[in-house]
C-alpha positions as CSV (number, residue, x, y, z in Angstrom):
1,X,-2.4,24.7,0.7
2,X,-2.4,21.5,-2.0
3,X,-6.4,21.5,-3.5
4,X,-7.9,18.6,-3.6
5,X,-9.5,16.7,-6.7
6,X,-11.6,14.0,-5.4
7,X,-12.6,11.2,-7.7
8,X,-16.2,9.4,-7.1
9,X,-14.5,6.2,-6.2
10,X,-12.0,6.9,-3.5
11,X,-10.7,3.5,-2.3
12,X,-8.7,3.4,1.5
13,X,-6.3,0.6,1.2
14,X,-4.2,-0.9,4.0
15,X,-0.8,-0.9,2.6
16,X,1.8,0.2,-0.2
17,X,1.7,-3.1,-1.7
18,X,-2.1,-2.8,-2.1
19,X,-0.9,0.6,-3.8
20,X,0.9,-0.6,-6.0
21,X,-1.2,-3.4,-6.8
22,X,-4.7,-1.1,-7.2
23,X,-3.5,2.0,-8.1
24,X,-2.5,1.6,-12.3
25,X,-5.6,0.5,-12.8
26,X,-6.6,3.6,-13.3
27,X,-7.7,5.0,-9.6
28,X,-7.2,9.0,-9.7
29,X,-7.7,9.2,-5.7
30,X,-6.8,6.9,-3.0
31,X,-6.1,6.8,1.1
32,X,-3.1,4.3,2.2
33,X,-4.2,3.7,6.2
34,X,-1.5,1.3,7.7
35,X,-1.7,0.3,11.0
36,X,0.0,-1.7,13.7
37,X,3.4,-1.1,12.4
38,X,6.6,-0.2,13.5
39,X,7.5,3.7,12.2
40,X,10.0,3.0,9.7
41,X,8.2,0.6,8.0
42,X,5.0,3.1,8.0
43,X,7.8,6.2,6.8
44,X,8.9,3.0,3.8
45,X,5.2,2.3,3.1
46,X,4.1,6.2,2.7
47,X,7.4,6.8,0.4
48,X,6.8,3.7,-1.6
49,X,3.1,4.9,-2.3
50,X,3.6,8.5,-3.2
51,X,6.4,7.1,-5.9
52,X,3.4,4.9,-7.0
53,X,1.0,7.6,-7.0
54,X,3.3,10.0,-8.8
55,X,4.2,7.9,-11.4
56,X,0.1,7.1,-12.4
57,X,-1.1,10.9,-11.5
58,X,-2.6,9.7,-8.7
59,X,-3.8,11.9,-5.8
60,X,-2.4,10.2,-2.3
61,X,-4.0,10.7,0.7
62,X,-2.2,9.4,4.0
63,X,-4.8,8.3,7.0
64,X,-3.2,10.0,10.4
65,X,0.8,10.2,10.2
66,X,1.0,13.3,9.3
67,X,4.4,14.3,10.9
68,X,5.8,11.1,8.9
69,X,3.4,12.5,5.8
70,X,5.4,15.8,6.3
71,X,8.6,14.6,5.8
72,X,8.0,12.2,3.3
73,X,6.8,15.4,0.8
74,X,3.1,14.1,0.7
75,X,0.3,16.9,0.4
76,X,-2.7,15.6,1.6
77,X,-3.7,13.5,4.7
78,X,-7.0,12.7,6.4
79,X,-6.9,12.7,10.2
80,X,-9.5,11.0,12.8
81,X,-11.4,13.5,15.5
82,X,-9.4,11.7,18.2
83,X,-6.2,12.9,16.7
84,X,-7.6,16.0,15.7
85,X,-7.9,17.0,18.7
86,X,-4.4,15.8,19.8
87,X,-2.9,18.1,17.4
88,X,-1.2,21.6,19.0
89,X,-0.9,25.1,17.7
90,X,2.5,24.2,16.7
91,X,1.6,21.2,14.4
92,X,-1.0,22.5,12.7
93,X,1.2,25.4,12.1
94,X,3.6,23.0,10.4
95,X,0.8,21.6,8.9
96,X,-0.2,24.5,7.0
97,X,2.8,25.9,6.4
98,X,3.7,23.0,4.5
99,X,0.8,23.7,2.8
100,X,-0.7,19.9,3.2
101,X,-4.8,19.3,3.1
102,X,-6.8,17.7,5.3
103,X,-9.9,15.2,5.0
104,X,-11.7,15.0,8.6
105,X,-13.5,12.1,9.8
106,X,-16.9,13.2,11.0
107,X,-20.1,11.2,13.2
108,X,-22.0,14.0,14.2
109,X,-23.3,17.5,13.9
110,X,-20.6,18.8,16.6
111,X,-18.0,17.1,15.4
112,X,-19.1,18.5,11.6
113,X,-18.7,22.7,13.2
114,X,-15.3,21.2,14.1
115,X,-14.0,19.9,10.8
116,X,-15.9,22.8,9.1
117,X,-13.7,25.8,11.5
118,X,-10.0,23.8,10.1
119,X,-11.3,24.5,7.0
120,X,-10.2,21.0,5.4
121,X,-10.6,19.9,1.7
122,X,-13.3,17.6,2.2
123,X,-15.5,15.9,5.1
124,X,-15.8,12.2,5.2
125,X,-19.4,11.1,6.9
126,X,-19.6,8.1,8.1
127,X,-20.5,5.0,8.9
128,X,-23.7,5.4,6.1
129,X,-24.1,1.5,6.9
130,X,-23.2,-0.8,9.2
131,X,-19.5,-1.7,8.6
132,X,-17.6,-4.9,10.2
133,X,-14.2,-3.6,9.1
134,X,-14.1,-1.8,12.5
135,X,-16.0,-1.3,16.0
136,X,-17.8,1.5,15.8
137,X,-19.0,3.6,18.6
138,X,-21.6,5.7,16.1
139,X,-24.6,4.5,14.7
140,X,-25.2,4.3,11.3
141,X,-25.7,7.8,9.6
142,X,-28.1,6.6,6.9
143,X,-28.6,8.2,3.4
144,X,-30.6,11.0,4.6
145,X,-27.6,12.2,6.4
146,X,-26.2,13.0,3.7
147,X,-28.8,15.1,2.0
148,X,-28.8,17.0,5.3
149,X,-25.1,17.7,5.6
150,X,-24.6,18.8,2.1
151,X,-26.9,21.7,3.1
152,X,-24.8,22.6,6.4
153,X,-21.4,22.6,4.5
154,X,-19.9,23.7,1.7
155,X,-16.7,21.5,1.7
156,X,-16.9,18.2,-0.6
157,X,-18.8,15.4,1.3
158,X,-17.5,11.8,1.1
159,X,-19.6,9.1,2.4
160,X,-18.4,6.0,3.7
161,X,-19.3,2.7,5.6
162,X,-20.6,-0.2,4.3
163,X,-20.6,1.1,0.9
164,X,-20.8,-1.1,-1.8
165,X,-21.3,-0.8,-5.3
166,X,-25.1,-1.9,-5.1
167,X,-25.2,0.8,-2.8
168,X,-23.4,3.4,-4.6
169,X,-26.1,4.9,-6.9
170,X,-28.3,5.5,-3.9
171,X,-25.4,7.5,-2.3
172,X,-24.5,9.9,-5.0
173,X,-28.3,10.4,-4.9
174,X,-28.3,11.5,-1.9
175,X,-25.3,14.1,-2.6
176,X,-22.2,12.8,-2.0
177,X,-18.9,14.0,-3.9
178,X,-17.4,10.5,-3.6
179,X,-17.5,7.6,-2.0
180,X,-14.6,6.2,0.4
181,X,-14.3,2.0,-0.2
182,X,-12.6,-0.3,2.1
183,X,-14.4,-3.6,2.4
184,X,-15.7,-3.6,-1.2
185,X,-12.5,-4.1,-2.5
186,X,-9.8,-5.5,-0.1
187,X,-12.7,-8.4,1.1
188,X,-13.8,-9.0,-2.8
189,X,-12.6,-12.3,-4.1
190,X,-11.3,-10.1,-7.4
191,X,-10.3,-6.7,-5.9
192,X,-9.0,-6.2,-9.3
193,X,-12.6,-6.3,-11.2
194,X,-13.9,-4.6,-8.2
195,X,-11.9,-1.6,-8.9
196,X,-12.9,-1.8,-12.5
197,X,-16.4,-1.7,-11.7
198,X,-16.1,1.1,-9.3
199,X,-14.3,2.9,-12.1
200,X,-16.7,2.6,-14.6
201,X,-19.5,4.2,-12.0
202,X,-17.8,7.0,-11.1
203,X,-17.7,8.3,-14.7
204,X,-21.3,7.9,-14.9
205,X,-22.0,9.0,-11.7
């Protein structure tokens, strides 16, 4: 299975272009979630950002399409509890025999045993915050969730929801490997100084 070297700034973006765009800037981990399209433009998008990725030594994570993620050679993905559960003996045995990681989405303490038995290369916690990217059916988990989880797992904990880079210092103080970052930057009126900033944190953090 791939290992997984997560940066303290790991930015989710919503497409290849925003790849391309974000990505020579210096990010070292990033997540490409596309949704709402048609599967051969998702299969284009996912190709498109591992050649980005490869070409700055960036580690790609793809959010859910793993069969598409598969055959397009990526190595890592991050999958949702819904589809987590969705998946059958047979694809995770594809799964791991093409030796691809997994990041798993996580709301509460059962859904934690059950990212912590697939034995994935990190757990995301979320939302920390109140987010308005998405509905969300959990509440928010708060800082102290994180200081609590880090003592019920051993797997690298990223935190995410509502994150911003005010918030950030409080997070890492709490435990957190890294922090996921959607809003921050694709909202920001200068995602491109955004990503600079977030940058600069994580090699202080």
């Amino acid at each position: 299975m791939q290992t997984m070297q997560l940066s303290k700034f790991y930015p989710i973006l919503p497409s290849s272009e925003w790849v391309s765009r974000l990505v020579p800037l210096g990010i070292k981990t990033v997540q490409i979630r596309i949704k709402e399209q048609p599967e051969d433009e998702i299969a284009r998008q996912i190709s498109e950002a591992i050649d980005v990725c490869g070409v700055h030594d960036c580690q790609l994570i793809i959010n859910d399409y793993w069969d598409i993620a598969l055959k397009a050679g990526a190595s890592h993905i991050h999958i949702g509890q819904e589809d987590l559960a969705a998946l059958t003996a047979e694809d995770l045995e594809q799964i791991r025999e093409a030796g691809i990681s997994l990041g798993i989405s996580t709301h509460s303490t059962m859904e934690l045993y059950t990212a912590i038995a697939f034995e994935p290369g990190y757990i995301a916690l979320g939302p920390i915050w109140e987010t308005t990217l998405k509905k969300m059916k959990w509440q928010p988990q708060g800082l102290d969730k994180i200081q609590a989880w880090k003592t019920m797992c051993s797997k690298p904990l990223v935190a995410i929801g509502g994150i911003t880079l005010e918030r950030a210092p409080s997070v890492f103080e709490r435990g957190a490997d890294s922090i996921a970052v959607v809003s921050d930057i694709i909202m920001n009126d200068n995602p491109e100084q955004r990503v600079s900033q977030w940058l600069e944190l994580g090699q202080t953090a």
